[in-house]
Residue, then its C-alpha position, 0 to 999 in steps of 0.5 A: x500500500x505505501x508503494x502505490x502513495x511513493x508511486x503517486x508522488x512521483x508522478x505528479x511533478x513529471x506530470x507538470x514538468x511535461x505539461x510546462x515544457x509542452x505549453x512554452x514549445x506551444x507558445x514560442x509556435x503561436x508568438x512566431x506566427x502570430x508576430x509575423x502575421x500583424x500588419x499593425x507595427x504597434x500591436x507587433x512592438x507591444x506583443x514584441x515587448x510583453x509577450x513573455x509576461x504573457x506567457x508567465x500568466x498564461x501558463x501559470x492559470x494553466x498550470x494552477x488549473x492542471x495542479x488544481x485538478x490533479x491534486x483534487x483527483x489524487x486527494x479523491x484517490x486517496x480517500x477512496x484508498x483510504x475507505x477501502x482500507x478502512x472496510x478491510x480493516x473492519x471486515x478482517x477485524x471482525x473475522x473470526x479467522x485470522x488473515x494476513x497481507x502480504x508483499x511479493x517478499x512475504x513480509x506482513x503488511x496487515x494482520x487482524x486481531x485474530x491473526x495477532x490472537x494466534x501469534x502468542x509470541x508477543x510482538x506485532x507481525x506487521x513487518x515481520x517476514x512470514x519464515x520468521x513467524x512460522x518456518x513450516x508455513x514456507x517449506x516444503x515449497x510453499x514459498x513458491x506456491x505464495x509467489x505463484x498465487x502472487x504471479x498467477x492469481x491462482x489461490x492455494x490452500x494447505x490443509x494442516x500447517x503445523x505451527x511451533x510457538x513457545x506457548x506450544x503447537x498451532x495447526x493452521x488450515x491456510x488459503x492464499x488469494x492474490x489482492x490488489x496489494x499483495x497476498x493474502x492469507x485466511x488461517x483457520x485455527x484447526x488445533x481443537x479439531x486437531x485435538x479433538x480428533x486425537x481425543x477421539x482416537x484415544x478414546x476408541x483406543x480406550x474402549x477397546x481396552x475395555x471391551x477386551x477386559x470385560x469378561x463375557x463375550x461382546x458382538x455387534x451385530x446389523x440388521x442382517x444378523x451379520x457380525x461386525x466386530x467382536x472382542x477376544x472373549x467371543x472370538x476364544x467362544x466361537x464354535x470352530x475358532x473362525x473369525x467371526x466378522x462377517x459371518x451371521x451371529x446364530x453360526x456362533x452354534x456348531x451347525x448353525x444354519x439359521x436364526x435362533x427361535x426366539x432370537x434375542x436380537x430380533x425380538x430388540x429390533x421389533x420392540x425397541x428395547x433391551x432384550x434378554x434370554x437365559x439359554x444352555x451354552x453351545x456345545x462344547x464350551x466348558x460353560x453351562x448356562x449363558x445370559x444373553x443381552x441385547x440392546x438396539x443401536x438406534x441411528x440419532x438422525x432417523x430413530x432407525x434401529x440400525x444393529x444391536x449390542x450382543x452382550x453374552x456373559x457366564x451364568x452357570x454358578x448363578x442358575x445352580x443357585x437359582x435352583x437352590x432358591x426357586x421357592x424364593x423366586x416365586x415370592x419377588x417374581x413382581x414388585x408391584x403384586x402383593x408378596x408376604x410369606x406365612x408358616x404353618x401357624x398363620x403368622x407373616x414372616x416377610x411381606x413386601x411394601x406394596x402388601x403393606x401400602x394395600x392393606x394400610x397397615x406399616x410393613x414392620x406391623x405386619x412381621x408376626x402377625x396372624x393372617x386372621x387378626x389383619x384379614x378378620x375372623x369371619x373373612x378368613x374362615x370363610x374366604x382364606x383358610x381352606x386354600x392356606x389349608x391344602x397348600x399347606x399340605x403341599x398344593x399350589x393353590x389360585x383364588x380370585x377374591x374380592x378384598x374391602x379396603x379403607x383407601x382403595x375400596x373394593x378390588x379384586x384380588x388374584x391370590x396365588x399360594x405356593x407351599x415352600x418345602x423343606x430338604x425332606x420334603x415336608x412343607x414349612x409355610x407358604x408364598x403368596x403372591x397377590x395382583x390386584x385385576x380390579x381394573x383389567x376385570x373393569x377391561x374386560x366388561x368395557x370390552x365385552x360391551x364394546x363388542x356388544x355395541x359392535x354388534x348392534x352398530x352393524x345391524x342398525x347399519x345393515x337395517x338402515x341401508x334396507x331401509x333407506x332403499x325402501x325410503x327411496x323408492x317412496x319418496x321417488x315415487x311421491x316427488x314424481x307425482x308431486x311433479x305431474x300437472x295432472x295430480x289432484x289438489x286433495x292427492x297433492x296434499x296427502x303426497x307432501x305429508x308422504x314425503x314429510x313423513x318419509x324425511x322424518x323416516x329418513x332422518x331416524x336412518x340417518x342417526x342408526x347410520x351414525x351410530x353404525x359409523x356408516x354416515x361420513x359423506x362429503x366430507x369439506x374442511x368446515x369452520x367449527x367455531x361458525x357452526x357452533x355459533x349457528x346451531x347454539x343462536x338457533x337452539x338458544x331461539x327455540x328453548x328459551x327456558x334456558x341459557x346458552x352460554x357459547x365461548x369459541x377459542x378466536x384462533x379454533x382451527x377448522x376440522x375435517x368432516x361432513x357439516x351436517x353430521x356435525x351439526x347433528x352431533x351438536x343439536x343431539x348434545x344440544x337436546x340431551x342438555x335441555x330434557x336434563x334441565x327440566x326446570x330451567x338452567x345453563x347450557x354451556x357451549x365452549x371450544x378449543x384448540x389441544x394436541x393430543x400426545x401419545x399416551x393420551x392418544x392410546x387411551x382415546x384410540x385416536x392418533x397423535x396430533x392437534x385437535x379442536x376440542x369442544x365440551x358441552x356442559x349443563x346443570x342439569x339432574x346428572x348421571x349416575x354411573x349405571x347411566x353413564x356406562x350405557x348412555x351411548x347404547x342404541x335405544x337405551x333413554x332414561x327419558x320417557x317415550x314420547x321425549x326421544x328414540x334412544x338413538x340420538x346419543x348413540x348416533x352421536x358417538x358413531x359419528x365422532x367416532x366416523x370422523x377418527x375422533x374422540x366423545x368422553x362424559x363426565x357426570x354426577x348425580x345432582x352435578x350436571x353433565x359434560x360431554x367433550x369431543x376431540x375431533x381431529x383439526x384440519x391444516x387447510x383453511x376453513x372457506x368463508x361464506x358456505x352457502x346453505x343448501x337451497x331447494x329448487x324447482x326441478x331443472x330439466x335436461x338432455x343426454x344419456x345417463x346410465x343408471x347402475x344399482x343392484x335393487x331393482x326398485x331403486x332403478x325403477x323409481x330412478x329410470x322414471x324421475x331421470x325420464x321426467x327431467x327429461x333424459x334418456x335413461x339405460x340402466x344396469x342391475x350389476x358393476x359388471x353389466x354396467x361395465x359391458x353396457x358403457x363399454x358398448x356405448x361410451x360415445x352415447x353416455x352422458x353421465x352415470x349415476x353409480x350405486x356404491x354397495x353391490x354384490x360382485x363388482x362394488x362401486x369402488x371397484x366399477x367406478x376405477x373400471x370405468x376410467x380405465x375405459x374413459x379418463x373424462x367419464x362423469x360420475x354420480x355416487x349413490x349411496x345410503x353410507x359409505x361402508x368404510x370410508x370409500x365413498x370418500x375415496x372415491x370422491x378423492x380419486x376423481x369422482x365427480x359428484x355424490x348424493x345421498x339416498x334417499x333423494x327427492x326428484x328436485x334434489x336429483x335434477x339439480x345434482x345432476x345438472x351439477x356434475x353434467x355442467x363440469 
């Protein structure tokens, strides 16, 4: 840098002595010439006589001007220079590497206080000669490489430069650039990585010393089975003495050809935790028994179980003594059962903590005391004493008994007695062991109701199904001549109250449905918090006896689901409330955000994630728990005929359950009730200003459409409305006439209108055929529910429509205009 200043001042003064010579020789052109060619011998004296004055104060403005501009443009230079610097100086400043700049000789120019950082010898590098700082920098053909970079402008970089400073080593990674000054050099300081590496190394060295001290036999293994590293101890313990790296671990065994049954390691790779096993050793080994740990290797990136530590060690002397104890094994054989010991005379000789928590009794009382002073008298010759008796004689007895306690209360006790003999034979006392099954018993009756439930949900299914054809073909056949001219004014009347009616029968379908968990149709992101605040307002009109209090988180995500459903489940909680409230109170509407984690999700059989939760609380009579266990249970009502079928909270839970969510009660007697329901929340945005359903005229049209139903009524009561709107109309009995008739006839076919439950080729199956045949078919789904969800599948896989039977003509004739119209 200080070159390039020494090379601007010298070139100033040159620059003016060549601009001064060039204007007198200008000058002394231009005086000649012009002296000769005036006429006037007065102007020619006078420019005679001063013309040299003239040139001095010429030249001198032209001079000043020249300086003038050329200083002004080396004072810019220089403070330009001088910013330049100053951004470099901060940026190296800041830098957490270190960096030096070089002349073509190497000697520092500039170092940044990292790079002063790193010296550690106490004097300033600037001016020192890069050999002087550290000799390894620039052998080996390095201060070639520097001056090439230099010469070339080609960088290099050396990947570990050893550095010796009185305060010890430093490895530098260096990288040399040419700049406009010189050479520059980045140091990264790789001395801890250095160590690092070195620390890594010693400590493998380390473990390897330790798992060749270790006295059992130590293996790695991948998911293959494959031995990837062993120690000595397994290696002397191998059957034929071969190395056993890359050989599968079950040929550890003479002859062996596969995985041992059960394998250790792959019951580990399954569950994901520790495993152990107890097996007689291989033959030929001086041991007897070994025990066998393994634990899973899990990859910290993926949670990938990749291998498995196989840890084998020696238990022979440990399972003879095992045998020696057995009895005694069979009193720790749980830490959370119930364990004592008892001689002949009744009396306790050893209990565990977990006998003295359940008995609420201290564990040192119990020591001596007689199993008929804890247990009373009465209880003991009635319940106990028999059992004690014949083991005691040297029978293992078992008893489910019901047990009284102060804190617990009732439970259910699986008592297990063992007699503990002596080295004659003769029996000393007796083991139990006791478990407390309160709550799986509790289990087992929810799950055989559960089951029950089942049952009763497919049949009110399969019923609804029927029942919903029938319906169709009633209110098929009522809309048609609701819509002929020719229908009398009195038969009109009578026709309407057949179709109110049928709705109404429709609607007790649509909850036996719900409660079968068959009811999920179109399925839309939906914006719960507005269709809370709808129903509620709704509600809160007609039952003004009551106060409805509704309070909706601001932020509530939208879920998933069917929005008529939903609002059924609503009104039917809505309903339960107010007949729970006969004289007046306060209905409770609240909704909110939760994340169901993993624990909570296994015991409401629902899968991790967010949710909306909503809870539906009222001060009304309340439940007993008789009630609360069977509120859900088709048909069953504490109510009185005329208030209710039973079906409404049964259709309740089949539909939360439909829509993979959640439905729990709370309840007491005289407290009130609380309904909560968890239904999954949906990452999409919920759309704003959903339309209601409007019921038209019926829309007429033209083209041809295909009908496909297994119940001849249905294609009947549908040929007869589809001709009435004004289509031609084919019809097909079966997925596969369907299939041969369309396959005949795509070109003609304007629409089909595709049942979704038939025998042989179902809808599902028949609707993917008929794409196969045309990718651009149109196609109406019809269905009374979707059996497992695949009415939504179809829906998601491109199907242009769906509609629920049963359906009216008007309802038909404008869901087909919809989907002819796409």
């Amino acid at each position: 840098m200080e070159t390039t200043r020494n090379s601007m001042k010298f070139s100033l003064p040159l620059k003016i002595s060549l601009f001064y010579a060039g204007c007198g020789g200008l000058w002394m052109l231009l005086a000649d010439r012009t002296l000769a060619a005036l006429s006037n011998p007065e102007a020619a004296a006078f420019l005679q006589k001063y013309h040299g004055w003239l040139f001095v104060l010429l030249t001198t403005l032209a001079l000043w001007v020249f300086a003038r501009r050329q200083v002004a443009g080396r004072l810019l230079r220089e403070a330009a220079h001088r910013e330049t610097e100053r951004q470099l100086a901060a940026f190296a400043g800041a830098a957490s590497d270190g960096f030096l700049l070089l002349d073509e000789n190497l000697t520092i120019l500039f170092a940044n206080p990292a790079a002063e950082k790193m010296n550690r010898m106490g004097c300033r590098l600037v001016g020192m000669h890069l050999a002087d700082l550290s000799p390894s920098a620039v052998s080996e053909g390095r201060i070639d490489q520097y001056r090439n970079t230099f010469l070339s402008g080609n960088p290099v970089s050396f990947e570990d430069v050893s550095v010796e400073l009185p305060s010890g080593s430093l490895h530098l990674a260096i990288s040399a650039f040419k700049t406009s000054e010189g050479i520059g050099l980045i140091l990264r300081d790789i001395t801890a990585q250095k160590q690092n590496a070195l620390e890594l190394k010693r400590q493998k060295t380390f473990l390897a010393k330790i798992l060749e001290s270790i006295q059992g036999g130590i293996s790695v293994v991948d998911r293959d089975l494959s031995i990837l590293m062993t120690n000595q101890v397994m290696q002397r313990w191998s059957a034929d003495c071969a190395p056993m790296v890359g050989r599968k671990c079950y040929e550890w065994y003479p002859a062996g050809a596969r995985a041992c049954d059960p394998c250790p390691v792959q019951r580990c790779f399954e569950s994901g935790r520790s495993e152990r096993q107890i097996k007689p050793a291989p033959r030929g080994l001086a041991v007897e028994w070994i025990e066998v740990f393994c634990y899973p290797i899990q990859d910290e990136a993926s949670g990938e179980i990749t291998g498995a530590v196989k840890f084998i060690r020696d238990i022979s002397e440990q399972v003879r003594t095992e045998r020696m104890l057995r009895n005694y094994e069979k009193m720790v054989m749980a830490s959370n059962d119930s364990i004592a010991m008892v001689d002949r005379d009744y009396l306790f000789q050893a209990a565990n903590p977990t006998l003295a928590r359940f008995l609420e009794i201290p564990q040192e009382a119990l020591i001596g005391a007689s199993v008929p002073a804890i247990f009373g008298r009465s209880f003991f010759e009635q319940r106990l004493k028999a059992d004690i008796d014949r083991c005691l004689n040297g029978e293992e007895i078992r008893q489910k008994t019901w047990f009284s306690t102060k804190t617990p209360g009732k439970r259910l006790m699986d008592i297990a007695f063992y007699p503990i003999l002596e080295r004659d034979g003769g029996v000393q006392g007796m083991a139990v062991i006791a478990r407390d099954i309160t709550d799986i018993k509790r289990l087992e009756e929810q799950f055989i109701e559960a089951q029950k439930l089942e049952a009763i949900g497919t049949l009110a299914g399969g019923i609804a199904h029927d029942f919903n054809n029938l319906l169709m073909g009633i209110l098929g056949h009522t809309s048609i001549l609701l819509a002929t001219e020719e229908t009398a004014a009195p038969a009109t009347e009578h026709l309407k109250a057949i179709e109110k009616c049928t709705r109404s029968a429709s609607h007790l379908t649509q909850q036996l449905l719900g409660f079968a968990q068959a009811g999920k149709y179109e399925v839309k992101t939906t914006d719960l918090a507005q269709l809370i605040q709808a129903e509620s307002t709704l509600f809160a009109r007609t039952r003004r006896e009551i106060r409805v209090q509704t309070v909706c988180s601001p932020d509530l995500r939208p879920v998933e689901g069917d929005r008529n459903q939903i609002a059924q489940v609503l009104l039917n909680l809505f309903v339960n409330a107010w007949q729970a409230m006969p004289d007046g109170g306060c209905l409770h509407i609240s909704a909110d955000n939760v994340t169901v984690d993993a624990e909570r999700a296994r015991s409401c059989e629902v899968t991790p994630g967010a949710y909306v939760r909503v809870a539906v609380r009222d001060t009304g009579v309340g439940m007993n728990a008789e009630t609360r266990q069977r509120i859900f249970e088709p048909f069953f009502t504490t109510r009185r005929r005329d208030r209710g079928t039973g079906l409404g909270l049964a259709a309740v839970y089949g539909i939360v359950r439909n829509h993979k969510g959640f439905i729990a009660v709370n309840s007491l007697p005289g407290k009130g009730t609380t309904f909560e329901i968890l239904l999954p929340a949906s990452p999409a945005a919920a759309p704003t200003g959903a339309a209601p359903l409007q019921r038209g005229q019926i829309v007429h049209g033209r083209g041809k459409v295909l009908l496909v139903d297994d119940e001849e009524m249905i294609v009947t009561v549908g040929k007869a409305m589809l001709e009435k709107m004004g289509y031609h109309v084919q019809t097909a009995l079966s997925g596969q006439e369907a299939l041969a008739v369309y396959g005949q006839k795509k070109e003609a076919v304007d629409l089909v209108i595709l049942d979704m439950i038939m025998p042989d080729a179902g809808g599902d199956e028949t609707f993917d055929r008929l794409r196969a045949i045309n990718p651009e078919v149109r196609v109406l789904l019809s269905s009374g529910y979707s059996l497992e969800g695949k009415a939504s599948q179809i829906m998601a896989r491109g199907c242009n429509g769906f509609i629920q039977k049963p359906f009216s003509l008007n309802e038909l004739s404008q869901k087909v205009q919809q989907v002819m119209a796409q």
